[in-house]
C-alpha positions, -999 to +999 in steps of 0.1 A: -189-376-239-211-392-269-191-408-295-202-386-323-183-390-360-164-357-349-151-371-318-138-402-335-121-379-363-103-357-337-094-391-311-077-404-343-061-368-349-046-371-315-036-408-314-018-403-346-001-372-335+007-391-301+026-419-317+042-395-344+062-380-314+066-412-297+084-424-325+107-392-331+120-396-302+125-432-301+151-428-325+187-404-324+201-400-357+243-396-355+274-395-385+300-421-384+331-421-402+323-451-428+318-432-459+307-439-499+330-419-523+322-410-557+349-391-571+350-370-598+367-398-626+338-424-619+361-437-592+339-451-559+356-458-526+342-475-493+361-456-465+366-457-430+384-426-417+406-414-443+415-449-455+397-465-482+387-504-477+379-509-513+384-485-541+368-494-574+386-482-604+370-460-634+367-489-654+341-510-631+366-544-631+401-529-610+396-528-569+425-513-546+425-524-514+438-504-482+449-470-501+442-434-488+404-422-495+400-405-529+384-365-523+372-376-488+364-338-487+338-340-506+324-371-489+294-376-467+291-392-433+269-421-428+240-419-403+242-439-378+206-446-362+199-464-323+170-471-312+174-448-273+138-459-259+120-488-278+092-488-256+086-451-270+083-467-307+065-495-298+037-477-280+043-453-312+033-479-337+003-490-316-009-455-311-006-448-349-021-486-356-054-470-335-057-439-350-057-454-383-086-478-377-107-454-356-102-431-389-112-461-408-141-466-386-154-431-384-150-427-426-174-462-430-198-446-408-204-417-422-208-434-455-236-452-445-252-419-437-255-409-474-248-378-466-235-360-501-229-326-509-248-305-522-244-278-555 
């Protein structure tokens, strides 16, 4: 296969595609129950289940310590992320890395071509 501009373009298409899904599935995404609160009378609270480690009163200067979490209804989760298969991102990154530069690559080339386009 001759190593045309094209060919280069669509290698680096499929490198960087490649190491796009290497690298989703490297990865799981799952909630926890540590949580930021901001409730609804400027009150923020850093929660672990429905207890809150720290609340921060309205003012900005007060902190409770070890109360119950303010609205933790209306709370989000935190994400926890793991890395399940490193070798997955790794090879990911590398993948990407070569795409990139072969994209590089095939762009300089066909600037030295000079080939503009036309009205």
């Amino acid at each position: 296969m001759k190593l045309t501009t094209y060919n280069l373009q669509l290698l680096a298409i499929v490198l960087n595609l490649i190491g796009t899904i290497l690298i989703f599935y490297s990865f799981q995404a799952s909630s926890s129950d540590f949580m930021l609160v901001i409730a609804k009378n400027n009150r923020s609270a850093l929660c672990v289940g429905r207890a809150a480690m720290f609340i921060m009163g309205d003012d900005g200067h007060s902190l409770s310590v070890g109360t119950d979490c303010p609205e933790w209804e209306n709370g989000r989760p935190t994400a926890v992320i793991n890395t399940e298969h490193p070798n997955f991102a790794k090879a990911g990154i590398i993948a990407i890395v070569l795409g990139s530069i072969i994209q590089l690559s095939s762009l300089i080339k066909s600037k030295n071509k000079k080939t503009y386009f036309k009205n």
